[in-house]
N, C-alpha and C positions, 0 to 999 in steps of 0.2 A: 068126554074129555080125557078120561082115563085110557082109553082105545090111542087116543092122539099121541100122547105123551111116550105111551109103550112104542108108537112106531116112530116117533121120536127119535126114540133109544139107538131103536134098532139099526136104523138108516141115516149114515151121516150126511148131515147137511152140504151144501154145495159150497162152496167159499169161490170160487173162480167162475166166471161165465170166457164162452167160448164165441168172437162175435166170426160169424161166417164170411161175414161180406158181400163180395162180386163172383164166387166163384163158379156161379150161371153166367158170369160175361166174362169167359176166361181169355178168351181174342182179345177184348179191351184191356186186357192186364197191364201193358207194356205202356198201351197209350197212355192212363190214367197215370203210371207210375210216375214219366217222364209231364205230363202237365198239372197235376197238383200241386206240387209245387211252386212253379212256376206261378198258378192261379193263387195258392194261396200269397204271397210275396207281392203280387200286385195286387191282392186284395187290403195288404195289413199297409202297404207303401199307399195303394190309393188314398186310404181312410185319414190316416194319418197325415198325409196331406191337407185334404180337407181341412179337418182339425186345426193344420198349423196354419193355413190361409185367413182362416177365419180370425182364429186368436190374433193374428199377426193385422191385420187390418180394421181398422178404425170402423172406416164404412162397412163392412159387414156384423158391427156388433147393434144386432137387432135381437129380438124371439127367432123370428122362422128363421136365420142361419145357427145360431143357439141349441136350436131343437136338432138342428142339422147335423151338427158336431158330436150329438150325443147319439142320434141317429148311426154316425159314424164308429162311436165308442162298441155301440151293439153288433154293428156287421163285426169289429174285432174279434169281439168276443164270441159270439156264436163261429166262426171261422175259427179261432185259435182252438173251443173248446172240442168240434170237430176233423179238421183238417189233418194235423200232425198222425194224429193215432189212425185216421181212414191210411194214411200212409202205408204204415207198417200192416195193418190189415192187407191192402192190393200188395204189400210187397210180398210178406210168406201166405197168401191166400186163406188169408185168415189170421184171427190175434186172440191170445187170451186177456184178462183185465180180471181183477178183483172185484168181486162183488161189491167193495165199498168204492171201489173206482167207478164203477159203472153205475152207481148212486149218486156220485159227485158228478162225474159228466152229467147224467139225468137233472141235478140241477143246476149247473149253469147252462147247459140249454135249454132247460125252460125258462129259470131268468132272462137272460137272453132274448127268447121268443116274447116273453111277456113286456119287455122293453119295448123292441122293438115295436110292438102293437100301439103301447101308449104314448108313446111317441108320432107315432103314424097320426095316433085318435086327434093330441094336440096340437099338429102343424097342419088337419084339418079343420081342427077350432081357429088356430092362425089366420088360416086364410077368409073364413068365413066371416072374422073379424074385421080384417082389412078392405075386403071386399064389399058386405054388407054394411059396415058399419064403420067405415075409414075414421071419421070424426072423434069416433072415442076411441079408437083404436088404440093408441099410447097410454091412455089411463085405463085400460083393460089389460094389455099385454104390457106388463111394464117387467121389470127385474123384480119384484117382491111373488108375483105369479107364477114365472119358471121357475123359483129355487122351491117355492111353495110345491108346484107341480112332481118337481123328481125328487122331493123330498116325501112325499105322500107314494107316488110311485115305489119307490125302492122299498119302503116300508111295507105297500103291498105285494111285489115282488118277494121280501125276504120272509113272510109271515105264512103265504101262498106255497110255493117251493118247499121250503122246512117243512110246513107241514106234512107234504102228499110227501117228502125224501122221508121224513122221520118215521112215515105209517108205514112206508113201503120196507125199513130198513127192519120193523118188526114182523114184517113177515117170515114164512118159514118156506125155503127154499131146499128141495130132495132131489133134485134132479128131471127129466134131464136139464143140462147146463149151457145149451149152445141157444145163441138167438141167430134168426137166419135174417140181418142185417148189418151194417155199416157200423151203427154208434147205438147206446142205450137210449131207447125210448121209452116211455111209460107203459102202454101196449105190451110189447115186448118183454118185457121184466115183467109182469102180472102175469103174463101165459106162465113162465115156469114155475110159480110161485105153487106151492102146497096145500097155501092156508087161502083161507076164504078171503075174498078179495072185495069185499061188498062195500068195507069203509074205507077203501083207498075210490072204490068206483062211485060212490056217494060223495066224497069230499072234491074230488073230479067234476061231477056235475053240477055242485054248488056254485064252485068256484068258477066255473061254464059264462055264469052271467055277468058277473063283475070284470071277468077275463075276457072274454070273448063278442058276447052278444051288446052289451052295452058301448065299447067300444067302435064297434062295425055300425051298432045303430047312430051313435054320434055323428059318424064319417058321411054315410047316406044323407042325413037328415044335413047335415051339413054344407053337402055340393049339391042339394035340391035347392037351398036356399041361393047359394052361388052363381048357379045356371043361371035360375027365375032370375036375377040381378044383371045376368050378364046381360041376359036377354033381351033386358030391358033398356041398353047402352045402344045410343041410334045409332053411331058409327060402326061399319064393320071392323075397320081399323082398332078402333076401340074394345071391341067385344074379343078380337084376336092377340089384340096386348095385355089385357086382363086375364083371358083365359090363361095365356101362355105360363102364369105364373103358378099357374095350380097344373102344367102338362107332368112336370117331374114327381110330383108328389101322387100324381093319379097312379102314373107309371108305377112307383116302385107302391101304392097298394093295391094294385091290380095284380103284382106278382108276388105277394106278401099271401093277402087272402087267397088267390086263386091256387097255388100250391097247394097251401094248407087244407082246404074245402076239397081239393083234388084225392087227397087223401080218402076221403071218406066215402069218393063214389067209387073207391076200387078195395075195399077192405080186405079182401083174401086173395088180392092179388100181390106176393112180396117184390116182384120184377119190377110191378109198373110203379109200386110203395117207395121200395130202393131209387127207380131213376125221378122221382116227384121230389124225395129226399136229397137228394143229388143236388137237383135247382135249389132249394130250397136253403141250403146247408154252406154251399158250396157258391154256386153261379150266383144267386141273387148278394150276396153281399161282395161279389165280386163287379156284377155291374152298376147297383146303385153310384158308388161316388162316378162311373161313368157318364149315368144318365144326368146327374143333377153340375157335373162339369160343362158338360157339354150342352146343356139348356140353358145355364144360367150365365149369362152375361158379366153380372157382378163379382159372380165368382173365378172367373176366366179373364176379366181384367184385374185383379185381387191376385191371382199368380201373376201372372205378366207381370207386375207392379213387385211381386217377392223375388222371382226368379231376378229380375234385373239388381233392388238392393243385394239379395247375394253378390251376383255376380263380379258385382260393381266391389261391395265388401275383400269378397275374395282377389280380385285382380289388384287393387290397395293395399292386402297385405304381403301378398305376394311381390309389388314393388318395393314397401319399407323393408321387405325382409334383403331384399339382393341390394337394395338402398345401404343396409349396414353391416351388410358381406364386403362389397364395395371399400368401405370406410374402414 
């Protein structure tokens, strides 16, 4: 301990990290600069749509559009909390960031990620509800259960997070200070660290089950049941109108998990890490509000149904108004 403290002394701490970025894909520079943007603005415009269709429409105030909205809230937030800063990164090929910056990004995007998961977990319990067991459905999914659910969520979320930011925040960082990525990961921030990393990678693997494995086990166990139901439905017409309602949901957790697990089968590779992060950070909360537009019925006549009272709104005042120009 006394050995520690002397080198301590000697060697000042790091206060800045250095995040690298793309500048192995320096050809893509220009491209990424000019569509980032762009992606990010119709990601934050998508979502929020969403959001307001739903709120704005009677018939969509169910659970599964509910779940949807908040579904929505997360792609925000994971997009806002990385998109802006990957900016300036591809702009000067590279960015610096305060170590207590790149602790706050580390936890809203785990927040974030962990939303998102639970989320996913309950609009597979949704469905498995409605499907399986239509009958009770309403007195299982009612409105005392979803405030219940993201009220229990967020607490685990903020308990979760704090924690593994708070351990990591007492680490002891010497150098070097550059991560050779896009945005702060956990991974990432532990390579430069000094100090023994044992209880941030123990608090990590705990949290593994209640975070990760229980959730995914819910979802599986879930649309085994699903299937077996559909399966069971003699018309094919039928078996293809029920499935359909679980296509969107499939979708956006087949590119939720599969990213994330993509991760794992390439660990010491940062090219293929960097572009799995990419989808992940960036595209996927980009395409969700597309996939679930564009498969759901309800919610595409739900806009139709807003776009026209706007319009109708807006063309009404636009006439009062030249109405007492007029006058």
């Amino acid at each position: 301990m006394g050995n520690e403290k002397d080198i301590k002394n000697k060697t000042s701490s790091v206060t800045v990290i250095f995040l690298s970025g793309f500048q192995e894909f320096h050809n893509l520079r220009i491209f990424l600069f000019l569509f980032l943007p762009v992606i990010y603005c119709v990601t934050v415009c998508g979502n929020l749509l969403i959001i307001l269709v739903v709120s704005s429409s009677r018939s969509l105030h169910s659970p599964m559009y509910f779940f949807l909205t908040h579904l929505s809230f997360s792609d925000i937030l994971l997009s806002t909390t990385i998109a802006p800063n990957m900016l300036l990164i591809v702009l000067y090929e590279g960015g610096s960031v305060p170590l207590i910056g790149c602790l706050i990004q580390y936890f809203f995007f785990s927040a974030s990620g962990i939303l998102e998961t639970f989320i996913l977990t309950v609009m597979s319990y949704d469905r498995y509800q409605a499907i399986c067991h239509p009958l009770h459905y309403t007195s299982v999914m009612d409105l005392t259960f979803c405030l219940r659910f993201f009220l229990l969520s967020w607490l685990i979320i903020l308990v979760v997070v704090l924690t593994l930011s708070v351990t990591m925040s007492y680490l002891w960082f010497c150098g070097p200070n550059i991560i050779d990525h896009f945005f702060c990961d956990r991974d990432p921030i532990l390579e430069l660290s000094c100090s023994d990393t044992a209880i941030v990678e123990a608090e990590s693997m705990f949290f593994m089950i209640p975070l990760a494995i229980c959730p995914f086990t819910v979802i599986i166990v879930s649309y085994i049941y699903i299937i077996s139901t559909i399966l069971k439905i003699p018309s094919a017409a039928g078996r293809q109108k029920t499935f359909s309602t679980c296509s969107s949901h499939l979708t956006v957790v087949a590119m939720h998990y599969g990213s994330a697990f993509s991760i794992y089968f390439f660990p010491n590779s940062s090219q293929v890490i960097k572009i799995i992060s990419l989808l992940y950070t960036v595209v996927t909360p980009f395409i969700n509000p597309i996939i679930y537009s564009l498969s759901n019925k309800n919610i595409t006549e739900a806009y139709n149904k807003l776009l026209i009272t706007l319009s109708s709104t807006f063309l009404l005042s636009c006439f009062s108004f030249f109405n007492l120009k007029c006058k």
